[in-house]
KELO-207489 format. One record per residue (C-alpha): residue number from 1; z, y, x. Coordinates in nm, 2 decimals, always signed. Each point is the difference from the previous one (the first is absolute). Last residue first. Layout:
N
R  k  pz  py  px
R  NUM  Z  Y  X
...
//
This chain:
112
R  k  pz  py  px
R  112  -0.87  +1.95  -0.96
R  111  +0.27  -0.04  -0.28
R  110  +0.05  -0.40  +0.05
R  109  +0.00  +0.11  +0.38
R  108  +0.33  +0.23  -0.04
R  107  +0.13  -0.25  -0.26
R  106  -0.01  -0.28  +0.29
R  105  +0.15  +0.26  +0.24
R  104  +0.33  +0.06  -0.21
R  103  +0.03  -0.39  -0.05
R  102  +0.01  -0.09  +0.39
R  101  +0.41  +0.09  +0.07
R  100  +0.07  -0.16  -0.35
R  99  -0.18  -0.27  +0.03
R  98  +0.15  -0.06  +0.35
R  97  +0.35  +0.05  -0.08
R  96  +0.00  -0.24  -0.30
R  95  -0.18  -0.32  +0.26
R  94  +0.27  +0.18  +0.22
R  93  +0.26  -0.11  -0.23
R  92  -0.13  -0.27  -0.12
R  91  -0.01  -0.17  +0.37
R  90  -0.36  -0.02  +0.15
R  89  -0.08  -0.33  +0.16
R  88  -0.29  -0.04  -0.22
R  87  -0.18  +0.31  +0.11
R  86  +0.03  -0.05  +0.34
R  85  +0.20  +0.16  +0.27
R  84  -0.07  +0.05  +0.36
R  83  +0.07  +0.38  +0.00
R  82  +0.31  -0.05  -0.13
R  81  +0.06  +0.14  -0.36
R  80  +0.35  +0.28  -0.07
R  79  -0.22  +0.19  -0.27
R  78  -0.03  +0.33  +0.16
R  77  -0.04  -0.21  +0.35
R  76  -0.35  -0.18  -0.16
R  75  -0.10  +0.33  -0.16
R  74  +0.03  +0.18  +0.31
R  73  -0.23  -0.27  +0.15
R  72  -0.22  -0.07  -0.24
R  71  -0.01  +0.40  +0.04
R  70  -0.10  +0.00  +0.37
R  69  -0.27  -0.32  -0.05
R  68  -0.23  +0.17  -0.24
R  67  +0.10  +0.09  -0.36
R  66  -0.24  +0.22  -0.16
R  65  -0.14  -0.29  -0.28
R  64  +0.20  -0.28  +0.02
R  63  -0.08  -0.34  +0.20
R  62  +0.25  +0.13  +0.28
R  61  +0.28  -0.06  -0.25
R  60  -0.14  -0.38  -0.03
R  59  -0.05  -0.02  +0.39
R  58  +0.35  +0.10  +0.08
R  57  +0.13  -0.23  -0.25
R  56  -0.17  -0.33  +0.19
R  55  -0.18  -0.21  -0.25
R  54  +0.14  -0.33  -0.01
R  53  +0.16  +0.04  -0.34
R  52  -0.34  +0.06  -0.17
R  51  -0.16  -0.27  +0.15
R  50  +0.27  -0.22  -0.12
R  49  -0.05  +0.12  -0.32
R  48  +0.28  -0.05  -0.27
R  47  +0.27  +0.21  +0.16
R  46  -0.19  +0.26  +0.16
R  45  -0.16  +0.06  -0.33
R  44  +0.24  +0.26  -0.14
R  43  -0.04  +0.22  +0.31
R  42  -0.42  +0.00  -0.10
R  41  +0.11  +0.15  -0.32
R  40  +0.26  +0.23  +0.11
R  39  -0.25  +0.19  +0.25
R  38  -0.27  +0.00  -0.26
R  37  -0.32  -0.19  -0.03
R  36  -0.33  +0.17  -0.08
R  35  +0.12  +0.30  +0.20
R  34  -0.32  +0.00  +0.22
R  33  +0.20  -0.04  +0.34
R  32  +0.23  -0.24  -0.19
R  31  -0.29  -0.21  -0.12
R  30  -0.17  +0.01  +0.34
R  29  +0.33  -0.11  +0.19
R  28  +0.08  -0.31  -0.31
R  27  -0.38  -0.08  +0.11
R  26  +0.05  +0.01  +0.35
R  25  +0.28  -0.26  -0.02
R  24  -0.21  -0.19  -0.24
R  23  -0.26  -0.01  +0.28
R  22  +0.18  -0.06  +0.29
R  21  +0.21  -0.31  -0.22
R  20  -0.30  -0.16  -0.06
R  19  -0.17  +0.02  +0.34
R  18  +0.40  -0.18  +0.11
R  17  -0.09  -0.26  -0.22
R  16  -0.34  -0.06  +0.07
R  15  +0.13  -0.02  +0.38
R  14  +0.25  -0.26  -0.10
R  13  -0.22  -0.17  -0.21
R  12  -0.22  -0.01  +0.35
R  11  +0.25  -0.14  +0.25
R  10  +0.12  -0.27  -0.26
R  9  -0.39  -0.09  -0.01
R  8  -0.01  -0.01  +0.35
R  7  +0.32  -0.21  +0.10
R  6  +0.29  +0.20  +0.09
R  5  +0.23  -0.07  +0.35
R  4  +0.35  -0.03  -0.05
R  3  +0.24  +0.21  +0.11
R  2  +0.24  -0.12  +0.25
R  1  +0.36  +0.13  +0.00
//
């Protein structure tokens, strides 16, 4: 399979694109680290926003207040995730699993 080689301007939406989706992506992380946005909200979006659904789980749990890569980690098992998930591959169940698993902490920094 050959892949075809990109003119410049292709090149740079590309790149504009990919800026964009940085940015939104460490928006969604600022407003969960602030609790603007909860953990519910930003899982009901993975759907409709492609940026959204590409962000990896791992990075979204680590986006929390007090949760560093160990408990994403025991999170991720507690809820049955792979590591290399994202957040629009999540099933229901786990989507369920996880808000549940994340909502005790999100009250704890809603108090703080």
């Amino acid at each position: 399979m050959t892949v075809s080689a990109l003119d410049d301007a292709s090149r740079s939406r590309g790149r504009e694109r990919a800026l964009e989706a940085r940015r939104r992506r460490a928006e969604i992380k600022r407003d969960l680290r602030s609790a603007r946005r909860g953990v519910a909200e930003v899982l009901s979006l993975r759907e409709e926003d492609p940026v959204v659904g590409r962000m990896r789980v791992v990075d979204f749990i680590e986006a929390l207040p007090g949760i560093g890569p160990v408990r994403a980690g025991e999170v991720m098992a507690e809820c049955a995730i792979s590591p290399s998930r994202r957040l629009r591959g999540l099933g229901e169940h786990q989507a369920r699993a996880l808000t549940r698993a994340l909502a005790p902490r999100m009250r704890r920094t809603a108090r703080s």
